[in-house]
N, C-alpha and C positions, 0 to 999 in steps of 0.2 A: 218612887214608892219603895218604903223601906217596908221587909218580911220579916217579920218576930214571929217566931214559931212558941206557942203557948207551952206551958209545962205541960208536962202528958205526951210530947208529940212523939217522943222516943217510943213511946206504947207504938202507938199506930204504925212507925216504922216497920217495929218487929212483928205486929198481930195482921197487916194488913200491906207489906212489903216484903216482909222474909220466910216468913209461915205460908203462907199462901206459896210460895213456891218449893219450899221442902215437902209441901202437901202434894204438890203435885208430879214430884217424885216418889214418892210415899203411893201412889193412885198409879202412876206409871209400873210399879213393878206386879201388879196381878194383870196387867198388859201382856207385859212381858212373859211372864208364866202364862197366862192363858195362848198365846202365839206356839210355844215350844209345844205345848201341850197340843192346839187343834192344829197344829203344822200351819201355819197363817205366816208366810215367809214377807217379810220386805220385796218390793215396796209397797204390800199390799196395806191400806190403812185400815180397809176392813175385809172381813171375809166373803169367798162368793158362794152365795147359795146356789145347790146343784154340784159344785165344785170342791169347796169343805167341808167334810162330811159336815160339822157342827157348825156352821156357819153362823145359827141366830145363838148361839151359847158363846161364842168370842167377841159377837157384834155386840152383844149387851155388856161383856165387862168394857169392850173399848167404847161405847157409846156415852158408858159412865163416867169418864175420862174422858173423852172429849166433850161434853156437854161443861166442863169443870173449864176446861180450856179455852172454849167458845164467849166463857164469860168473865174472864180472870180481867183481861186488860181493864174493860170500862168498870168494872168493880174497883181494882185497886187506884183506878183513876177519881173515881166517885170517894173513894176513903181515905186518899191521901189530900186532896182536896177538901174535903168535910171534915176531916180530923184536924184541921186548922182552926177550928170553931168550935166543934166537942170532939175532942179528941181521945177522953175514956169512952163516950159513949159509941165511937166509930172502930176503936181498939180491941171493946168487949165486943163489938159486934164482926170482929176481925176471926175471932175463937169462933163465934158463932158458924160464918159462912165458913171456915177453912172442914171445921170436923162434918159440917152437914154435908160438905160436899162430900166426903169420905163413906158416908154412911147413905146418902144418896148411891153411889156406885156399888155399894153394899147389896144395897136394897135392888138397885135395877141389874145385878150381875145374877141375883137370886130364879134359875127359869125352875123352882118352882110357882111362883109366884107370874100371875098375868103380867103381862109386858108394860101394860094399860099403865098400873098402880103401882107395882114393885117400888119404884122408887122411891116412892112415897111410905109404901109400910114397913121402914127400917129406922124413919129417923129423919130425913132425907128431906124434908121439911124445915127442920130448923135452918138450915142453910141459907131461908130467905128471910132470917130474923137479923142475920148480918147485912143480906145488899139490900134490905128495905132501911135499917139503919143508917146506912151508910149513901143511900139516896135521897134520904131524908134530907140527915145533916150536911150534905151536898148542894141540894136547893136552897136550907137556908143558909148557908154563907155565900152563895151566889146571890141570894135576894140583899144578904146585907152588903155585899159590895155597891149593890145599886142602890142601895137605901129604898127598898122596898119596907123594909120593917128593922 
């Protein structure tokens, strides 16, 4: 089986291969600042409540960052895969999921904001306009391999 990569694939590369991981340096440094800041020393991943003073104030910036991470693989798996079939439409959806998840850890690092929803009332939403896109056109190039349609 020969692989002809469609025009456009170069998008996906960059929106849903390179981006996504500058994003996630870009997410890693209010990590970092917030560690210095609640004294949350390595190798601790997250804070202990009882033991730092601000324990749920660091665990929400790292929580936002790792929820980012917990989902990175099978996403850019699902868009490097699907952007072989629509490849702008997996590319733009590449912008989409990189900045929601930015604005996601925005919104969930916020303790004004219930712990519940935070997340959600910054933005933090659009984020799943990219891995719904990108799961989408994942199924369907998996179905037209098997000539499902």
């Amino acid at each position: 089986m020969i692989l002809t990569v469609p025009d456009g694939y170069g998008y996906v590369v960059l929106a849903c291969g390179v981006l996504p991981n500058i994003i996630s340096m870009v997410m890693g440094g209010p990590v970092m600042t917030a560690r210095k800041k609640y004294k949350v020393d390595y190798p601790n991943l997250y804070a202990v409540p009882g033991f730092h003073k601000e324990a749920d104030t660091f665990n929400r910036v790292q929580r936002g960052h790792q929820n980012y991470l917990e989902g990175l693989a099978g996403y850019t798996t699902m868009s490097l895969l699907g952007g072989l079939q629509h490849p702008l439409t997996v590319a733009l959806g590449g912008i989409f999921f990189s900045f929601g998840s930015v604005l996601y850890q925005i919104g969930y690092s916020d303790v004004s904001l219930d712990v519940k929803m935070a997340r959600h009332k910054k933005g933090g939403p659009i984020k799943w306009i990219g891995f719904f896109s990108s799961l989408i056109c994942c199924v369907k190039f998996g179905g037209s391999l098997n000539g499902w349609w």
